[in-house]
Short mmCIF file of the C-alpha atoms (twelve columns), coordinates in Angstrom:
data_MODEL
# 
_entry.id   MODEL 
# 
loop_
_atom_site.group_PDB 
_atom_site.id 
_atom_site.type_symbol 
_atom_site.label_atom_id 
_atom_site.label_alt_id 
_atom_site.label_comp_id 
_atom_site.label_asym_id 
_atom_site.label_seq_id 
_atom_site.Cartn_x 
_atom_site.Cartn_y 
_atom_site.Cartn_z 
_atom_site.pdbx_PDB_model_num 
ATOM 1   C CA . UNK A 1   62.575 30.100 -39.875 1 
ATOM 2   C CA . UNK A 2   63.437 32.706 -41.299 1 
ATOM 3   C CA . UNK A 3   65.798 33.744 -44.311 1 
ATOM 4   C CA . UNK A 4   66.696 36.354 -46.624 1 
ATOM 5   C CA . UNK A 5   66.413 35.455 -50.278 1 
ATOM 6   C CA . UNK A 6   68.566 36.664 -53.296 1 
ATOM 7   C CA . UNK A 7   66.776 36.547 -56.530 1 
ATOM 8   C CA . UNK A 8   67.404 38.363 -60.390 1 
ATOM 9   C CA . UNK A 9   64.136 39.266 -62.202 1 
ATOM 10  C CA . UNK A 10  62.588 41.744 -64.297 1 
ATOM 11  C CA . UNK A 11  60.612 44.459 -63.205 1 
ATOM 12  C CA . UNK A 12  57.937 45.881 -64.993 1 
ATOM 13  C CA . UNK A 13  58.213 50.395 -64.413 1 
ATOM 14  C CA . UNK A 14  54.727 52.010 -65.646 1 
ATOM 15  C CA . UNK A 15  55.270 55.453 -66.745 1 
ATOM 16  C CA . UNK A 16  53.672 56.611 -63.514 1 
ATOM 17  C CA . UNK A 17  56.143 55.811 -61.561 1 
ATOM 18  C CA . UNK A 18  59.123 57.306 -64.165 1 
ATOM 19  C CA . UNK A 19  59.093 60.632 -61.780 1 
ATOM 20  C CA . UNK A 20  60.810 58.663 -59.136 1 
ATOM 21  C CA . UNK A 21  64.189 57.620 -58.613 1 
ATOM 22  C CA . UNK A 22  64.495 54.132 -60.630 1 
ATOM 23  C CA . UNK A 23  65.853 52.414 -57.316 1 
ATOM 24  C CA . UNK A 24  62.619 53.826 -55.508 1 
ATOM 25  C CA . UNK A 25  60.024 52.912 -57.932 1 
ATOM 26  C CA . UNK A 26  61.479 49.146 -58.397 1 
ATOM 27  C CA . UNK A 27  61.414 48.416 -54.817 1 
ATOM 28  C CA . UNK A 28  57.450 49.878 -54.135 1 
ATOM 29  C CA . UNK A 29  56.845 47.536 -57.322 1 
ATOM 30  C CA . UNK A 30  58.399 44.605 -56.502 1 
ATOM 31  C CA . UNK A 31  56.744 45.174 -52.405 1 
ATOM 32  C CA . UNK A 32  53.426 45.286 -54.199 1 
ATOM 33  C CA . UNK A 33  54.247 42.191 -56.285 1 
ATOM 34  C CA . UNK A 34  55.565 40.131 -53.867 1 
ATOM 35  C CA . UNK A 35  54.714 41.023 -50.107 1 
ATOM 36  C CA . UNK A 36  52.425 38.354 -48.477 1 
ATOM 37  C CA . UNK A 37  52.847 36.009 -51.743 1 
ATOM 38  C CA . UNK A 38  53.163 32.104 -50.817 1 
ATOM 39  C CA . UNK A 39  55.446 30.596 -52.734 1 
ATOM 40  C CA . UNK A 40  55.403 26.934 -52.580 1 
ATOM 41  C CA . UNK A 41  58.611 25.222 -50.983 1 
ATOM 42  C CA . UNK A 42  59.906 28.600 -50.536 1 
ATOM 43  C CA . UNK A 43  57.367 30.122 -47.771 1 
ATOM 44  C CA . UNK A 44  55.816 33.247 -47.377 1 
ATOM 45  C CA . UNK A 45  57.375 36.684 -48.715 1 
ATOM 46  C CA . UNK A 46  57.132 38.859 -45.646 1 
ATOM 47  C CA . UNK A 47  58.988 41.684 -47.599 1 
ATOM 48  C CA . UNK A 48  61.157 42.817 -49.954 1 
ATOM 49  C CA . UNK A 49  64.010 44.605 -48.155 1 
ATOM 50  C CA . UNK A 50  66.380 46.300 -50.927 1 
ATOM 51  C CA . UNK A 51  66.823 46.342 -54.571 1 
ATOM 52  C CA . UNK A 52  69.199 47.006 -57.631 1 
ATOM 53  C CA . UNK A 53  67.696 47.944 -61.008 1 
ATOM 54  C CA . UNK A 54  69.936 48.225 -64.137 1 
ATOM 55  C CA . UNK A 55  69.889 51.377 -65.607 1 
ATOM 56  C CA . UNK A 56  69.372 50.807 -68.953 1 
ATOM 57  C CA . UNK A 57  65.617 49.485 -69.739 1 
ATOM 58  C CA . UNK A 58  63.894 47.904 -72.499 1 
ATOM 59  C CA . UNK A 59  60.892 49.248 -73.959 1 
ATOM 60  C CA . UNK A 60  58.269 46.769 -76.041 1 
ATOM 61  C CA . UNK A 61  56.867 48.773 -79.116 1 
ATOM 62  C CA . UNK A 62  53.190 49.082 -78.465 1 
ATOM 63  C CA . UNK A 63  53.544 48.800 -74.486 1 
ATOM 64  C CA . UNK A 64  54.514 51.963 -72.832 1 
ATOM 65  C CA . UNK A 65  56.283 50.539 -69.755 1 
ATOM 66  C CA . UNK A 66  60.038 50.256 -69.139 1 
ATOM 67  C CA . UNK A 67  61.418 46.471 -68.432 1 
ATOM 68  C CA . UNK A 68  64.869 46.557 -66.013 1 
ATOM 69  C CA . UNK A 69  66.952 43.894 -64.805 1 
ATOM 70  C CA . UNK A 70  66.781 43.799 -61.084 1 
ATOM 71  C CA . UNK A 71  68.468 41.733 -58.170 1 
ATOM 72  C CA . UNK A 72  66.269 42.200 -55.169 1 
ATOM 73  C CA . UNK A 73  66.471 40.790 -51.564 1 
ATOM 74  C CA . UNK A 74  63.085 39.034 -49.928 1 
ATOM 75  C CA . UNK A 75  62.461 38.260 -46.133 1 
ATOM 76  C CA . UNK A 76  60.764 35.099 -46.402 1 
ATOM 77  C CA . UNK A 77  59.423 33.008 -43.835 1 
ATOM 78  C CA . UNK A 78  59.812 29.090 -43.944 1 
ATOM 79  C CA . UNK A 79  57.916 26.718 -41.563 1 
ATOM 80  C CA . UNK A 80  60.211 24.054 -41.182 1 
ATOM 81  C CA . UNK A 81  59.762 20.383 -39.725 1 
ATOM 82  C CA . UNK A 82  60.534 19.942 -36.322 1 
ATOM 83  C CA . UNK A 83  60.935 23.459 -35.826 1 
ATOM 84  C CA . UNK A 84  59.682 24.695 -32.207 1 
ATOM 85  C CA . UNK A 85  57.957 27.930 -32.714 1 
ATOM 86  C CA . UNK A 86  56.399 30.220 -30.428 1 
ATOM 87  C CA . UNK A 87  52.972 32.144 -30.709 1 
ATOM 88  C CA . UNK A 88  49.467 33.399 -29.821 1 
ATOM 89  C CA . UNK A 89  46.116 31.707 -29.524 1 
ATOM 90  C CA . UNK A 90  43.739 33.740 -32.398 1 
ATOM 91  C CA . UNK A 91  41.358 31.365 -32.485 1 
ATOM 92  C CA . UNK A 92  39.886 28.829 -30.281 1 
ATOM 93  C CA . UNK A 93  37.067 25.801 -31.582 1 
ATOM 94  C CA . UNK A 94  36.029 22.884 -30.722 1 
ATOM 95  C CA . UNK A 95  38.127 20.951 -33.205 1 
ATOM 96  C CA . UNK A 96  41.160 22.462 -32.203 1 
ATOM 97  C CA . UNK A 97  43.083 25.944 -31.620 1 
ATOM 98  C CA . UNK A 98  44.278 28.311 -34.456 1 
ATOM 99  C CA . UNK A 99  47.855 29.904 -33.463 1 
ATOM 100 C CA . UNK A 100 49.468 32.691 -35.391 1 
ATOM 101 C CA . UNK A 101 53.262 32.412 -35.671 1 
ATOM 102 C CA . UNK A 102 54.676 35.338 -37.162 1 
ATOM 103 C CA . UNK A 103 52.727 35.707 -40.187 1 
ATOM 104 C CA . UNK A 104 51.777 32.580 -40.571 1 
ATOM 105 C CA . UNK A 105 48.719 30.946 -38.732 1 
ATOM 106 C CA . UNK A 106 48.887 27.350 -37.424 1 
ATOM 107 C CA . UNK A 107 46.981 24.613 -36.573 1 
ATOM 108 C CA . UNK A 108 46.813 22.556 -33.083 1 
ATOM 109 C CA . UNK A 109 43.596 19.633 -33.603 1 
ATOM 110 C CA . UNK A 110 42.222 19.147 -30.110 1 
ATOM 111 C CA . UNK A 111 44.068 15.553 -29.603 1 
ATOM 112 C CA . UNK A 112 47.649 17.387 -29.704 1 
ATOM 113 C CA . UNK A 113 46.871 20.088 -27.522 1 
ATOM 114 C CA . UNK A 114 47.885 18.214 -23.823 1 
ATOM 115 C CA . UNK A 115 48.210 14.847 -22.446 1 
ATOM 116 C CA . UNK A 116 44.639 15.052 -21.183 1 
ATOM 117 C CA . UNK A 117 41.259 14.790 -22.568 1 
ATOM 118 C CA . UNK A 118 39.754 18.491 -23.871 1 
ATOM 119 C CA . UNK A 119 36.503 19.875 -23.528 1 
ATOM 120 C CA . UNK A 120 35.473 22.613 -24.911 1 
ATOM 121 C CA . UNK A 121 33.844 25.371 -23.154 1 
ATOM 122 C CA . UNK A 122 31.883 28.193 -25.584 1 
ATOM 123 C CA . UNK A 123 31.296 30.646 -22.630 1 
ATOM 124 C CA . UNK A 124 34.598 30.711 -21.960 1 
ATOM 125 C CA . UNK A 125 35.797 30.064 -25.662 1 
ATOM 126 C CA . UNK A 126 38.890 27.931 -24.097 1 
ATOM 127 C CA . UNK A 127 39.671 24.203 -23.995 1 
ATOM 128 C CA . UNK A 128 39.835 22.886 -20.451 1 
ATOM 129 C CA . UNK A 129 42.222 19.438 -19.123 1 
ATOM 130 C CA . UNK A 130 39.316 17.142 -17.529 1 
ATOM 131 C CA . UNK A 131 41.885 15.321 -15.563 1 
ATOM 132 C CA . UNK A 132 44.038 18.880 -14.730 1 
ATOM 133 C CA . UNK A 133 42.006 21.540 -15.315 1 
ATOM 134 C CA . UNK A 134 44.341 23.370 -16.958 1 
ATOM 135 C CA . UNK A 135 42.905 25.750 -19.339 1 
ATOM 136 C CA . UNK A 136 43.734 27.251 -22.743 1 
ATOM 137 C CA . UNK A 137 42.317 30.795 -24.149 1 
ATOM 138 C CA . UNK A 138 42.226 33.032 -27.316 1 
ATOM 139 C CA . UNK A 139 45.652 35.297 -26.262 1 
ATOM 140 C CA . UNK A 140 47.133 32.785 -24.220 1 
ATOM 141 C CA . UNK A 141 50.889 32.764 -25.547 1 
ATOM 142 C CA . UNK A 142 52.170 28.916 -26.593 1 
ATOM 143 C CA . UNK A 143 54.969 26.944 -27.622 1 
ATOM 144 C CA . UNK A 144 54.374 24.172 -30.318 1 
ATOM 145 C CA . UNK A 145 56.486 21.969 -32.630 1 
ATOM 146 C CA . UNK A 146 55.017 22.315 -36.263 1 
ATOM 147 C CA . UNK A 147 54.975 18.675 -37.599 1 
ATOM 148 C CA . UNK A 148 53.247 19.047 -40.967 1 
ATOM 149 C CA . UNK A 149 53.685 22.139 -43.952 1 
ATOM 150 C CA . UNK A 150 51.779 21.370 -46.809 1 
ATOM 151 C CA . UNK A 151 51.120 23.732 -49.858 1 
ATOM 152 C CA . UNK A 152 48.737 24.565 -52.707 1 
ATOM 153 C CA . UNK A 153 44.893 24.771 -52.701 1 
ATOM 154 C CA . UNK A 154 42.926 26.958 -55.004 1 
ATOM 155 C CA . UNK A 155 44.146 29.611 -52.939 1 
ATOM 156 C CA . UNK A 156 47.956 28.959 -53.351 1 
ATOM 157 C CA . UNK A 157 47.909 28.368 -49.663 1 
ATOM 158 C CA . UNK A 158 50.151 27.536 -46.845 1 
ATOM 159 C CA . UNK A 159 48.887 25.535 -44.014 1 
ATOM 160 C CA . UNK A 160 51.096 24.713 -40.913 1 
ATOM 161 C CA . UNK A 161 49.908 21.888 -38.552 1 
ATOM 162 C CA . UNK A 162 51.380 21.710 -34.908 1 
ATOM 163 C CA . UNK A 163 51.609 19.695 -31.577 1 
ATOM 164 C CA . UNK A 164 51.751 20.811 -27.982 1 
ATOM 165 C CA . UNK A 165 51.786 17.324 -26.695 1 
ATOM 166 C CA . UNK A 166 55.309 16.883 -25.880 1 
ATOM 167 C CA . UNK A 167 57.326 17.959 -22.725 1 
ATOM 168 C CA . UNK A 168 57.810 21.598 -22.389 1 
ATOM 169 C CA . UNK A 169 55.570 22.529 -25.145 1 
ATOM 170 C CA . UNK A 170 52.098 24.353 -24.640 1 
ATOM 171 C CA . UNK A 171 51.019 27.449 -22.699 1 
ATOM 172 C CA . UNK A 172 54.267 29.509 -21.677 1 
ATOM 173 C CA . UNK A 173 52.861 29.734 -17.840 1 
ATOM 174 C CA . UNK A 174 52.799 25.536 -17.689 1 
ATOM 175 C CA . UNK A 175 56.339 25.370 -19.103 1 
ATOM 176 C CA . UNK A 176 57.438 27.420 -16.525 1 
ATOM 177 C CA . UNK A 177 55.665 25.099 -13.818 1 
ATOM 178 C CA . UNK A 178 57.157 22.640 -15.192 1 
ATOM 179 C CA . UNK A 179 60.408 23.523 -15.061 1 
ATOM 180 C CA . UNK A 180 60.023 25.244 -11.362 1 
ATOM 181 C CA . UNK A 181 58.792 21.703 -10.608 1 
ATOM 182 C CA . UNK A 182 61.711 20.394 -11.996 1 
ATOM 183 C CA . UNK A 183 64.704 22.495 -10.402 1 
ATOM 184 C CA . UNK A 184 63.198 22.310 -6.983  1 
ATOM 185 C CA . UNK A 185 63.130 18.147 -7.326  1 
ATOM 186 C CA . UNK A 186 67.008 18.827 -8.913  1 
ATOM 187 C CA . UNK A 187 67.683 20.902 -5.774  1 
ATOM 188 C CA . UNK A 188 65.859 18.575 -3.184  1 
ATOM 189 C CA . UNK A 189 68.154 15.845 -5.016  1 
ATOM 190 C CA . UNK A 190 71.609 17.596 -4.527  1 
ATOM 191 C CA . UNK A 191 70.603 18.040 -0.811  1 
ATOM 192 C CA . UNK A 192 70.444 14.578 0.047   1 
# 
């Protein structure tokens, strides 16, 4: 999901960037600062979208740098339990299938990918149904549930775990089988 974030800081101005308006110069700092940072139980900072410095500083003797208040505005993006998401195949193994969901990249292990047994095929670098032969490539476009978000690492990382095993969930074109499959036998139904 995402959400727009209000949060009060202060931002530290070098004297390189004094030849710029202050409201200009706080905003490329706090992009730099903050754009792509994982922040645990808050998600991702896509961006920072506006900002408000005071314009009164405060400068430390010694340090030649200007300290302002600022309120500033953050696109952030939270994966959130349950939450049905939709994305593209970047990568797939023969453990399981990498998705990237906006700018987060998810997980699908082989067992949650259909209600069949997967193979894997290398040549084709796609999992394949043995019982339906459906099949599953990098760039195929999907629809998962995530079911686990978990946090931290050495790398202050966020990993997203999903599932494509429940009904109208997986590859875009099988969802839309599915439901063709479905308003015909609605139709047919009504008929009778």
């Amino acid at each position: 999901m995402f959400k727009l974030v209000e949060c009060e800081g202060v931002v530290r101005v070098p004297p390189s960037t004094l030849g710029k308006p202050l409201r200009e110069a706080v905003l490329e700092i706090l992009r730099r600062e903050y754009g792509g940072q994982v922040v645990k139980d808050l998600g991702i900072i896509v961006s920072v979208l506006d900002a408000e410095a005071s314009n009164y500083g405060i400068i430390i003797p010694g340090d030649g740098n200007l300290y302002h208040k600022a309120r500033f505005t953050m696109l952030v993006y939270t994966p959130m339990l349950q939450e049905v998401v939709e994305g593209e195949v970047g990568i797939v193994e023969s453990t399981g299938l990498v998705v990237r969901v906006g700018p987060v990249d998810g997980y699908v292990h082989k067992s949650q990918i259909m209600d069949d047994v997967v193979s894997y095929s290398r040549e084709q670098s796609a999992v394949i149904g043995q019982k339906t032969a459906r099949v599953l490539r990098k760039g195929d476009s999907v629809r998962a549930r995530i079911v686990a978000v978990s946090y931290g690492g050495r790398r202050q990382a966020l990993r997203v775990q999903m599932t494509m095993r429940q009904p109208y969930l997986g590859k875009l074109e099988w969802i839309r089988e599915e439901a063709k499959k479905l308003a015909e036998a609605v139709a047919k139904s009504e008929r009778k």
